[in-house]
C-alpha positions in Angstrom: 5.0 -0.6 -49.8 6.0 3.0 -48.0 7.1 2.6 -44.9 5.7 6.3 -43.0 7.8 8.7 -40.9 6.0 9.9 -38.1 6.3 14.0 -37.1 5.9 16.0 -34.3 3.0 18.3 -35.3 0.5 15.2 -36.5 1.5 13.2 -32.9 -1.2 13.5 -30.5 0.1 12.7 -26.8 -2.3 11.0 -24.5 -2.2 10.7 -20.8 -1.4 7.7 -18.7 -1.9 7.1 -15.0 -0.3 4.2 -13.4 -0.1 3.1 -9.8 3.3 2.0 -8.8 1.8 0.0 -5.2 3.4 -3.2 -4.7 4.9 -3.0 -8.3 9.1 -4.2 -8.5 10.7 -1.1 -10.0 12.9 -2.2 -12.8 10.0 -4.2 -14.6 7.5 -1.1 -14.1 10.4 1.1 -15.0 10.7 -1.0 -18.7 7.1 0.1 -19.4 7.1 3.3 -18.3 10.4 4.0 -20.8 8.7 2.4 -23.6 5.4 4.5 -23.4 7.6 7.8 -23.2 9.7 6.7 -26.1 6.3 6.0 -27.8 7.4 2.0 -28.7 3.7 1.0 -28.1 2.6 2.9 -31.0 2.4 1.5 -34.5 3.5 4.6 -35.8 6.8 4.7 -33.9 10.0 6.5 -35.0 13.3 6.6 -33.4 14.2 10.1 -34.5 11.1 11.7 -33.0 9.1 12.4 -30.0 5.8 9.9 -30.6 5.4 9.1 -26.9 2.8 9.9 -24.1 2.8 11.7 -21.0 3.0 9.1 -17.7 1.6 10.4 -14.4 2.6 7.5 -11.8 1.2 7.5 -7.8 2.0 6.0 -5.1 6.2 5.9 -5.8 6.4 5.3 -2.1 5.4 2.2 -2.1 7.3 0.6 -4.8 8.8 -3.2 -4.4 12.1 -3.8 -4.6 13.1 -7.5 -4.8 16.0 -9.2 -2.4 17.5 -6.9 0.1 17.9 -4.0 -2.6 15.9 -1.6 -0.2 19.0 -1.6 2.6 22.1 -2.6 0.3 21.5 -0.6 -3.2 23.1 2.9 -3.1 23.0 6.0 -5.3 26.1 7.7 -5.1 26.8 11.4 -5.9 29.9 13.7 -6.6 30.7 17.3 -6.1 33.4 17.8 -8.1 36.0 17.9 -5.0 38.5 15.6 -3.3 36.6 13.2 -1.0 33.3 14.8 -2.1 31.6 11.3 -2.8 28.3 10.8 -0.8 26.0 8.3 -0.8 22.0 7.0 0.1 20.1 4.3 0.2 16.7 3.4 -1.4 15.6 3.5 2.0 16.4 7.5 2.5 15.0 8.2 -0.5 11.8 6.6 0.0 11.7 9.0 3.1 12.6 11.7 1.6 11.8 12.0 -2.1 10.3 8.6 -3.6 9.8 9.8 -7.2 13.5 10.2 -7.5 13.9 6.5 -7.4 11.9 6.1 -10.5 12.6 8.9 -12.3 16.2 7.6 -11.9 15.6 4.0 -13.3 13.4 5.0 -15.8 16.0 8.3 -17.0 19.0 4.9 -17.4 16.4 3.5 -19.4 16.1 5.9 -22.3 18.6 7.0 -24.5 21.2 9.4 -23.9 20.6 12.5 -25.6 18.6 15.7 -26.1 15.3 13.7 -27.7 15.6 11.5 -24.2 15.6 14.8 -21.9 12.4 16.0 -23.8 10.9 12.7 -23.3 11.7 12.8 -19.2 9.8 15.9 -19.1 6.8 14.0 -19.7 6.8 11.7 -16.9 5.2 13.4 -13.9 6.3 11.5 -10.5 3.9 11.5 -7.3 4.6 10.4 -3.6 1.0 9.9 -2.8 -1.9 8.8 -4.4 -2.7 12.6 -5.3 -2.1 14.5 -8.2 -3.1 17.7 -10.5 -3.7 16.5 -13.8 -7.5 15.8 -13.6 -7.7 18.2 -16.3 -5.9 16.0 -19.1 -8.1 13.0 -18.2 -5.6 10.7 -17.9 -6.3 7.0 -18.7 -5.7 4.3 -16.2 -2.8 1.6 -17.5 -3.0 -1.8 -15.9 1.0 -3.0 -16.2 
């Protein structure tokens, strides 16, 4: 029996929405990794791109579970003494929701080049709006 390398030219991406309303972020971040990765295909291979493109609405209004929404910070450096900042979930739910799931689901793939071309591929929304009717994306129920 012959075990079969996939390749990047006979891969055919599809197009996934999912809606991220009252979902809890780590366990919606696991599936989201695995379907860029490509782990729900049969015809997965480490070594290669075999994953799909992830559209995901709604990140506003994302579940976090306990009192992660005032206590769990992101911190960020500058490079310079006493250049440390840091916000809250709650800011960045303001601000700029998909960054807290393209951040959980970016610690959540690997880390190297093949895991930077697979971030590419997950497009993040605020709202329930987005501009990739074209590709007919199908609806996944997580």
């Amino acid at each position: 029996m012959k075990s079969t390398l996939a390749k990047k030219e006979t891969t055919q991406p599809k197009w996934y929405i999912v809606d991220a309303t009252d979902q809890v972020l780590g366990r919606l971040s696991v599936k989201i990794a695995n379907i860029l990765r490509g782990r729900h295909r049969p015809i997965y291979t480490p070594h290669v791109d075999t994953g799909d493109f992830v559209i995901v609405i709604n990140a506003e209004k994302i579940r976090l579970t306990g009192k992660k929404d005032i206590q769990k910070e992101y911190m960020f450096f500058s490079g310079y003494v006493g250049g440390e900042s840091y916000r809250t979930v709650a800011e960045y739910r303001e601000k700029n929701p998909a960054f807290i799931i393209e951040h959980a689901v970016k610690g959540m793939l690997p880390k190297n080049r093949l895991a930077r071309q697979m971030l590419k591929k997950l497009k993040v929304y605020g709202g329930s709006e987005h501009p990739h009717e074209a590709q007919e994306p199908e609806t996944l129920s997580l």
